[in-house]
C-alpha positions in Angstrom: 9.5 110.5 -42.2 10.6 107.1 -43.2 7.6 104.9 -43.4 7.6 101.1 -42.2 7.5 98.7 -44.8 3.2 97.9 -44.0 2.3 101.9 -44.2 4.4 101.8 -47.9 2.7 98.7 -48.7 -0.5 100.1 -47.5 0.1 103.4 -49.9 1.3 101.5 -52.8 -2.5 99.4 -52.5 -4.3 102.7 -52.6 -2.1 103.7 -55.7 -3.2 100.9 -57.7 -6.5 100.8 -56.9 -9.2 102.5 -60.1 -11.4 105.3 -59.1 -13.5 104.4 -56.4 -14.7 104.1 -52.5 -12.0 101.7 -50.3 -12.1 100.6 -47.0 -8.5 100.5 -44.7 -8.1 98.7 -41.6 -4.6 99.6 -39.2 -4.7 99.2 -35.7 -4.2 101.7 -33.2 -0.2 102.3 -33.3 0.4 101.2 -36.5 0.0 104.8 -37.9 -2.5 105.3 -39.5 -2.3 108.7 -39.8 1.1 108.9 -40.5 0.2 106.5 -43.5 -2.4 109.1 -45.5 -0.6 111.8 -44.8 2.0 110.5 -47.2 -0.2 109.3 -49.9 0.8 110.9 -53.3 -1.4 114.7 -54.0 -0.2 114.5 -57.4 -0.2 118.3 -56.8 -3.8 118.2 -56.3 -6.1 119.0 -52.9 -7.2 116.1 -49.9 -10.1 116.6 -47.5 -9.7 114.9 -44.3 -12.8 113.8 -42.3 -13.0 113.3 -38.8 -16.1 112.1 -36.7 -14.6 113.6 -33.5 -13.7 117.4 -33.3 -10.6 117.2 -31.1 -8.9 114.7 -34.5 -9.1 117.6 -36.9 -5.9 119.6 -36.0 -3.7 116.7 -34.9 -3.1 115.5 -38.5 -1.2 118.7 -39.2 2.2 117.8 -38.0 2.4 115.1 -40.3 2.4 117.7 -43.7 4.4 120.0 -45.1 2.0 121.7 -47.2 -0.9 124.4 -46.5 -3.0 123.2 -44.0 -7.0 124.5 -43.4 -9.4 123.6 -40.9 -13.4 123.4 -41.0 -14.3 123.2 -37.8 -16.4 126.0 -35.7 -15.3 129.2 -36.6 -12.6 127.7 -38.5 -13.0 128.0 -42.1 -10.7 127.1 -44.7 -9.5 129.2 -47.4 -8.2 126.6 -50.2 -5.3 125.2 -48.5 -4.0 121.6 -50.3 -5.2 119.7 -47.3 -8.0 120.5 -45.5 -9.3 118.6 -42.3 -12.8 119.1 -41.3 -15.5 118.3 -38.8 -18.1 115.8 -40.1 -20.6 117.9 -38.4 -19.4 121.2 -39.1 -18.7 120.7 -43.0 -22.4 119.2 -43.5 -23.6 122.5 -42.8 -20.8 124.3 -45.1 -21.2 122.2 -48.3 -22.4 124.8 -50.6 -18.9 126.8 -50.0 -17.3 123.8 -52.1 -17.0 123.3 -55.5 -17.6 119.5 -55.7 -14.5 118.8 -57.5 -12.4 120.4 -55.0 -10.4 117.3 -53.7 -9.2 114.6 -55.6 -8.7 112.6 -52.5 -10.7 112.0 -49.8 -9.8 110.6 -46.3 -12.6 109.3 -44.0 -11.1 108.5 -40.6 -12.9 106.5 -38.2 -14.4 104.8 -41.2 -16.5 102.5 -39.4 -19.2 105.1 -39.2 -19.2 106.0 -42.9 -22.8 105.1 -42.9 -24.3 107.5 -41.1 -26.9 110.1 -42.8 -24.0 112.7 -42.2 -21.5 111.1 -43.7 -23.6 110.2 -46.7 -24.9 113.9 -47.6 -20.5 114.6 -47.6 -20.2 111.7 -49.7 -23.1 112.2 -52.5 -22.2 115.9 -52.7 -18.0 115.6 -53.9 -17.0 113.8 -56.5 -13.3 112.8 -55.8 -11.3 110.2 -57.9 -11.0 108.0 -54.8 -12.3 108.1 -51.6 -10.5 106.4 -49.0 -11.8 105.1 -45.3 -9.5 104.1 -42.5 -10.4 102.9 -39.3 -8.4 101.1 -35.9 -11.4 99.4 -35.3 -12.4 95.5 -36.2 -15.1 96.2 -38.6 -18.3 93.7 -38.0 -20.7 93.6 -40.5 -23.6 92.3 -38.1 -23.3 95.7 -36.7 -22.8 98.3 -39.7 -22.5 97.5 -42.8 -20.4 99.5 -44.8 -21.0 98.1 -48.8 -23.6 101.4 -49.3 -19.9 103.5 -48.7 -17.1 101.6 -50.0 -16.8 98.6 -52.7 -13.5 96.7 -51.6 -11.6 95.9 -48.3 -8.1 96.9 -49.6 -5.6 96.7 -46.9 -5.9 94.9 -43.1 -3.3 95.2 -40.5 -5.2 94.2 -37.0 -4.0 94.1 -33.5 -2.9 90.8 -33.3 -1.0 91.3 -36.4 1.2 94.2 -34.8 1.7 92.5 -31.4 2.9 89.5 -33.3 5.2 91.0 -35.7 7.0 93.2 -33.2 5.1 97.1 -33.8 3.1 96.6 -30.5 3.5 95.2 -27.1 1.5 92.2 -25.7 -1.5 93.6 -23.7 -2.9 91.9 -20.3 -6.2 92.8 -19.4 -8.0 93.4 -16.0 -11.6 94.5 -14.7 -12.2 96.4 -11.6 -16.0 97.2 -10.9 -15.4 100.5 -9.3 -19.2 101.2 -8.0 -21.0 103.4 -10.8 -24.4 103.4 -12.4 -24.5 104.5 -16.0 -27.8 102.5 -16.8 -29.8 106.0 -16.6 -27.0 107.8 -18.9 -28.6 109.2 -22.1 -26.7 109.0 -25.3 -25.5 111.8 -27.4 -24.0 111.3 -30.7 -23.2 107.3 -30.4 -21.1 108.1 -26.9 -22.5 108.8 -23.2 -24.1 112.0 -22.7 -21.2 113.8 -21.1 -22.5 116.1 -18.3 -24.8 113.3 -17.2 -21.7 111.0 -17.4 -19.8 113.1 -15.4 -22.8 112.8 -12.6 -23.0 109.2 -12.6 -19.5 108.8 -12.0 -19.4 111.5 -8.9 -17.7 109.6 -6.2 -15.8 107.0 -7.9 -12.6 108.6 -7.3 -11.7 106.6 -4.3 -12.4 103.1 -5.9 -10.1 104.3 -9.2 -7.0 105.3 -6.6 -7.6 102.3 -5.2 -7.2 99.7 -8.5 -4.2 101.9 -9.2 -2.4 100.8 -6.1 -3.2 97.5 -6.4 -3.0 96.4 -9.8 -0.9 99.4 -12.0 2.9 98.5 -12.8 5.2 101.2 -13.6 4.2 104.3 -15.5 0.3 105.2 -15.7 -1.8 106.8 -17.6 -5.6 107.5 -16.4 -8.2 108.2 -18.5 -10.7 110.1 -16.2 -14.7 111.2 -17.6 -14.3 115.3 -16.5 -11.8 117.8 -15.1 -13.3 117.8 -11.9 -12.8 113.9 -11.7 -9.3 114.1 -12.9 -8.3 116.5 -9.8 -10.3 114.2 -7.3 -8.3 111.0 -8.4 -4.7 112.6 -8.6 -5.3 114.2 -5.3 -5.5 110.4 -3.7 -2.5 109.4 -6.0 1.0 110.8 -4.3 2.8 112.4 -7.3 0.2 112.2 -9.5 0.1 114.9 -12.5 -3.4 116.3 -13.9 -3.3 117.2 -17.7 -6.7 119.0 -19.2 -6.9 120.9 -22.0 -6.1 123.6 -20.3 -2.7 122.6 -19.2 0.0 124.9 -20.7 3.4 123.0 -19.9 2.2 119.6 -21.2 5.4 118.6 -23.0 7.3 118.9 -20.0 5.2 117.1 -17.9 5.7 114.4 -20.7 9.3 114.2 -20.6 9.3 114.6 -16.8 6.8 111.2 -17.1 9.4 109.7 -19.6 12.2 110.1 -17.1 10.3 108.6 -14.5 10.2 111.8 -12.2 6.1 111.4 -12.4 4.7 108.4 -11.4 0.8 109.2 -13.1 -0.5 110.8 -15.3 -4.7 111.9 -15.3 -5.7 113.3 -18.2 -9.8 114.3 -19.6 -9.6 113.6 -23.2 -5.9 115.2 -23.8 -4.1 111.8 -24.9 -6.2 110.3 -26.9 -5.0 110.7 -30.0 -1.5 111.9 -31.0 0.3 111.8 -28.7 3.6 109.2 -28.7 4.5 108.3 -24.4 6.1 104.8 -25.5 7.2 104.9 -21.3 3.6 104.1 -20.9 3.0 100.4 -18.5 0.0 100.7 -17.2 -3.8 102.3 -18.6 -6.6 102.8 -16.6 -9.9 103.2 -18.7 -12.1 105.2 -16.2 -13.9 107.3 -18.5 -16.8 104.5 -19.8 -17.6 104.9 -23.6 -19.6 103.5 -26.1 -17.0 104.4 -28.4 -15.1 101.1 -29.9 -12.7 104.3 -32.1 -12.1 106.3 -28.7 -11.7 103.1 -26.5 -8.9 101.7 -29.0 -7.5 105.5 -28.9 -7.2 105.3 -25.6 -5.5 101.7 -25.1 -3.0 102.7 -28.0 -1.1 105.3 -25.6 -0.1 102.2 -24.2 0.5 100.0 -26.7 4.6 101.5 -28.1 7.3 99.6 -27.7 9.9 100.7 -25.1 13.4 99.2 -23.3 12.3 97.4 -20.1 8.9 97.5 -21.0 7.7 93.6 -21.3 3.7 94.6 -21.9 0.7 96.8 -21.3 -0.9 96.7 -18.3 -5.1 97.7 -19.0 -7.4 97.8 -16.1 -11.4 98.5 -17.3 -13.4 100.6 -14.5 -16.8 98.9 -15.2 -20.0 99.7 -13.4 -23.8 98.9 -14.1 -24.6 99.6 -17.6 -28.3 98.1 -18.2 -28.7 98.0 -22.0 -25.7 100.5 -22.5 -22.7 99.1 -24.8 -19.8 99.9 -22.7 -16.7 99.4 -24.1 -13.7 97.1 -23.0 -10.7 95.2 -23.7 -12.8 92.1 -26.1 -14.0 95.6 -28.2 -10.4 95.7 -29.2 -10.6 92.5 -31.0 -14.6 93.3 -32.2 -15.8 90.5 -29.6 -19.2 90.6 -27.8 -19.7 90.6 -24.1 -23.8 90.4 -24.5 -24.3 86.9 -23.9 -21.9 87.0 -20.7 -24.1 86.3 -17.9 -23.2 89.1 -15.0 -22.1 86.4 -13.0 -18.9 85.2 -14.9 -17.5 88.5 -16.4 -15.3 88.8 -13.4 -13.6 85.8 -15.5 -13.0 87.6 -18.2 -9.1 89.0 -17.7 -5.8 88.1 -18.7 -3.7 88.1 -22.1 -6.0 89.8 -24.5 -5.3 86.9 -27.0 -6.9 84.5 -24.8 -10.2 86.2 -23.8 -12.0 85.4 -27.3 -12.3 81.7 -26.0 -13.2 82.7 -22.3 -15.9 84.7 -23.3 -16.9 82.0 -25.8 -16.8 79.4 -22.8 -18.8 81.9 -20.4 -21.5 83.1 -23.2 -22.0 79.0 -23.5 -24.3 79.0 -20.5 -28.3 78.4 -19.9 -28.8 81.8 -18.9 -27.2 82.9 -22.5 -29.3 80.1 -24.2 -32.4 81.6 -23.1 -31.4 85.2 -23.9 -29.8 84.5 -27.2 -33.3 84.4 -29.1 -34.3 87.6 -28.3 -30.4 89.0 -29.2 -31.1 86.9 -32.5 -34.0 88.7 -33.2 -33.6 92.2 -32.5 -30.1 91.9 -34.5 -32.2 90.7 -37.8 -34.5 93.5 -37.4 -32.2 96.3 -37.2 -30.0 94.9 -40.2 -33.2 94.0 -41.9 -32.4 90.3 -42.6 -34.6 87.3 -42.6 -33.6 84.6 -40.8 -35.9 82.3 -41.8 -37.2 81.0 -38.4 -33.9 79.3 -37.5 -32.3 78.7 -34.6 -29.2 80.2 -34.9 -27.0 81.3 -31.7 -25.0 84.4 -32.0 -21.7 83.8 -31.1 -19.7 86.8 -29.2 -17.4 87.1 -32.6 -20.5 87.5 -34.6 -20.6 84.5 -36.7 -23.9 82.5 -36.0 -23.9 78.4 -34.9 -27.1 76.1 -35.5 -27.3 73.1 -33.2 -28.1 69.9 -34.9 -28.6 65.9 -33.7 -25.8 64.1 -33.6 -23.1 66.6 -32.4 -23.3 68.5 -35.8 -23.3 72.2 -36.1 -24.1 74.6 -39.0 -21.9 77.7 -38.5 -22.2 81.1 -41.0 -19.1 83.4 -40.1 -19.5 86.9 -39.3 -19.6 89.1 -42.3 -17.2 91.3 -42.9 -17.6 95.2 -42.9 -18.9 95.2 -46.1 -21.7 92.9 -45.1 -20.0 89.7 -47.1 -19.5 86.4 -45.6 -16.4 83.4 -46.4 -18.2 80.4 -46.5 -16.0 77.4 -45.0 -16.8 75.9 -48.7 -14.6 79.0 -50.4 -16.8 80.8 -51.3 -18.1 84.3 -50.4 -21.6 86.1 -50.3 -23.5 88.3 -48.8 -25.0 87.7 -45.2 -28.9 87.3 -46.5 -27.4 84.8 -49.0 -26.0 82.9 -46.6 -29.0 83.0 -44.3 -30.9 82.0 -47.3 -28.8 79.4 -48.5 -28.1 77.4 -44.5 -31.6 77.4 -44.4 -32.2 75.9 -48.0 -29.9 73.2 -46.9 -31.7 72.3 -43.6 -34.7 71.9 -45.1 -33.1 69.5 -47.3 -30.7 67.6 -45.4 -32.1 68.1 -42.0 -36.0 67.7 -41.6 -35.3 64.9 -38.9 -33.4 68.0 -36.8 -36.4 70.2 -37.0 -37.1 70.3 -33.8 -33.7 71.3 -33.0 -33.3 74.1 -35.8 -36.8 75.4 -36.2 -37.5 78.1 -33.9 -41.6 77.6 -34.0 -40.7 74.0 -33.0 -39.5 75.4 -29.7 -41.5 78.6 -29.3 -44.6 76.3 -29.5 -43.6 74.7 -26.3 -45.0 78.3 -25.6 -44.7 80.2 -21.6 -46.0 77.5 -19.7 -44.1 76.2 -16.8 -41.3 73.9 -17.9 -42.2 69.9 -16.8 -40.8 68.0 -13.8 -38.9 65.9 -16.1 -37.3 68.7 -17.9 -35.9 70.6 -14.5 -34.8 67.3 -13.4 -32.4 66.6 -16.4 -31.9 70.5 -16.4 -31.0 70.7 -12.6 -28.5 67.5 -13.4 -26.7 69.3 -15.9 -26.4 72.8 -14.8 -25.2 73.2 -11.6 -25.6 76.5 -9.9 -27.9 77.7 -12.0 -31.8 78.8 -11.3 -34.3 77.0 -12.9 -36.7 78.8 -11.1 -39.6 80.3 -13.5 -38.6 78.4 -16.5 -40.8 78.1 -19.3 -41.2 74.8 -21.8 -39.9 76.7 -23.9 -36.8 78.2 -22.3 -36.0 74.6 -21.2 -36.5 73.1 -24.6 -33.9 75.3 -26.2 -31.2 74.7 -23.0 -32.5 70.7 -23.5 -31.5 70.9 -27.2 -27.9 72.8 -26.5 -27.7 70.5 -23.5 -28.5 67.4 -25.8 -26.6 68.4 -29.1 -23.4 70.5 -28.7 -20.0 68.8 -27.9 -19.6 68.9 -24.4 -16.2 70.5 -25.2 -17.8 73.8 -26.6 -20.1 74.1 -23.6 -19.3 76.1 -19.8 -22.4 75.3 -18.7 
């Protein structure tokens, strides 16, 4: 296979690089796995690692060399590659030698940090041990430094659309009626039996947003098998593709040649499977899953004659505290400090949706919430903030509000948990936390009550004054200042008072 010029570039990185751990980043449809799968062997052994068990065959097609598989009653049985089951070659570690591969793949990199991973990890001892991953990798959610040392190679989304590998993508949402709030999770996704429940009767609603909004050839991710039959059977023509499905490369080429006008499929395409004639991609199976969500776009996202972009419509519902993937998780952007009220707003070019969710999260309802986000974020990564008020922004860097229209701003850290300074230089996260807040006490103690967050919290739950709902009420149309605390109104006061009208949608 002749590789495109990024994949060789991408090889040639790993090449050069000493012995060691290194991360990868290539968006979905830039090939990722076409790219280690032509990494030199140097006529030695590679172990492949996949996080979900339905990856671990479909690298095979891409070598020419023995091929074994750990997964279930699979075992290997020394081939030169072998492609294994993160959970499934835990348990099998003692059948190794711990020299046995040279090279190590980890795919879906971004959750390298697990326990799992780690007891893989600490048992071989490889000469390099590589991580790719489609997904924007945030440091304010995993860090990744305790797994690999260096960021080696990044091709993201944006970079593919613009350069011609991928097409443009415009984004929709269609609240089709579901309840997920109650839905356990198992293994970082939704429990899938209970899933499969909560989304009984939503067949009707997802027919529905395929008639109105889907252009050309679709393709419909659905939750189960059951659901899969109840939404083809409202859609004339439609095509039902399961695992179970026997003549699925005809069905393919029949969809290809425009003889089937839909595809619903239960966790067949998402991985592997090239349909450039692909317009249109429902997302009706919800998932916390930012590596199966990105799978599931990419079916959409190759290049084809007549084809002028990808058409993705979301199937949202209720989530409560769930982290429901949708189009902004392709670019790593946050949806937490949307208020329920504006994320209606939130379609169009997928480009363009950083700055309307910047615009919606930059709201009183959002001001109020964002301590508590603030909070519970520094206690699960274990850093100290120092008592600052800093406001999250949905690309994870964080924003202090000073007088005089001034902001501080600390970018988000990269997967490796290090941060670019706007100064040039580069640390880690709790240095940065440390050094912003060095500075404010030093250049800023006239600001404290804008920055320090015991300067508002001492305001304390009391109802907020007359005077403060009056200038509140002025400002913020529509929204209820019913039950505000001094201290919820202070910290709207001071984003009110202090931030460049420009930045604000309140």
């Amino acid at each position: 296979m002749e590789l495109r010029p990024y994949q060789a570039e991408c090889i040639e990185t790993i090449e050069a690089q000493p012995p060691g751990a290194f991360l990868a980043q290539m968006a979905t449809g830039l090939g990722k796995t076409v790219t280690f799968a032509n990494i030199p062997r140097h006529g030695e052994r590679m172990l492949i690692l996949s996080h979900r068990e339905e990856l671990v065959e479909q690298p095979r097609k891409y070598f020419n060399c023995s091929y074994g598989i750990e997964r279930a009653q699979q075992h290997s049985h020394g081939e030169e590659v072998v492609s294994a089951s993160i959970q499934t070659l835990a348990r099998r570690l003692s059948d190794f030698n711990p020299e046995a591969f040279r090279l190590i793949i980890c795919d879906e990199a971004h959750h390298a940090a697990a326990s799992t991973y780690r007891k893989i990890f600490d048992y071989f001892r490889p000469e390099k041990l590589i991580g790719f991953t489609a997904t924007p990798n945030r440091g304010d959610r995993v860090r990744l430094d305790t797994v690999f040392s260096k960021i080696i190679f990044q091709r993201d989304l944006r970079w593919g659309v613009k350069n011609g590998y991928l097409c443009d993508i415009h984004c929709r949402r269609v609240d089709i009626g579901f309840d997920i709030t109650a839905v356990h999770t198992r293994q970082g996704d939704y429990a899938p039996g209970e899933l499969d429940q909560a989304m009984d009767g939503t067949a009707d609603a997802i027919a529905q947003a395929y008639r109105d909004m889907a252009v050309g050839a679709t393709l419909i991710f659905a939750v189960s098998v059951h659901q899969a039959e109840e939404i083809a059977k409202r859609i004339q023509g439609a095509v039902v593709v399961t695992g179970e499905t026997k003549n699925r490369s005809a069905i393919i080429d029949a969809f290809t040649a425009g003889e089937i006008p839909c595809i619903v499929n239960c966790m067949v395409f998402t991985e592997g499977t090239d349909i450039p004639r692909v317009e249109t991609v429902i997302v009706a199976r919800p998932t916390q899953s930012e590596s199966l969500y990105a799978q599931m776009v990419g079916r959409g996202l190759r290049l084809y004659p007549g084809k002028q972009r990808l058409e993705l419509i979301d199937c949202v519902g209720i989530t409560g505290k769930a982290s429901l993937c949708t189009a902004p998780s392709l670019l790593g952007i946050d949806m937490d400090n949307v208020p329920k009220r504006k994320e209606k707003d939130i379609e169009g070019d997928l480009f363009e949706l950083p700055e309307k969710i910047e615009v919606a999260s930059d709201s009183p309802e959002s001001w109020v919430k964002n301590i508590h986000l603030v909070d519970l974020w520094a206690q699960e990564m274990k850093y100290q903030t120092h008592d600052v008020n800093w406001f999250k922004m949905p690309d994870g860097s964080l924003v202090c509000s000073l007088a005089n229209k001034q902001r501080m701003t600390i970018p988000c850290p990269d997967a490796l948990g290090m941060v670019n300074l706007p100064n040039g230089s580069r640390c880690g996260m709790q240095e940065a936390l440390d050094r912003a807040y060095l500075t404010l006490i030093r250049d800023h103690q006239n600001d404290r009550m804008l920055w320090d967050l015991q300067a508002v919290r001492k305001w304390g739950k009391s109802p907020a004054t007359a005077k403060q709902l009056e200038i509140i009420k002025k400002r913020c149309k529509g929204f209820d200042i019913a039950n505000l605390s001094k201290g919820d109104a202070s910290q709207i006061l001071n984003r009110l008072l202090n931030e460049p009208k420009k930045r604000r949608g309140a």
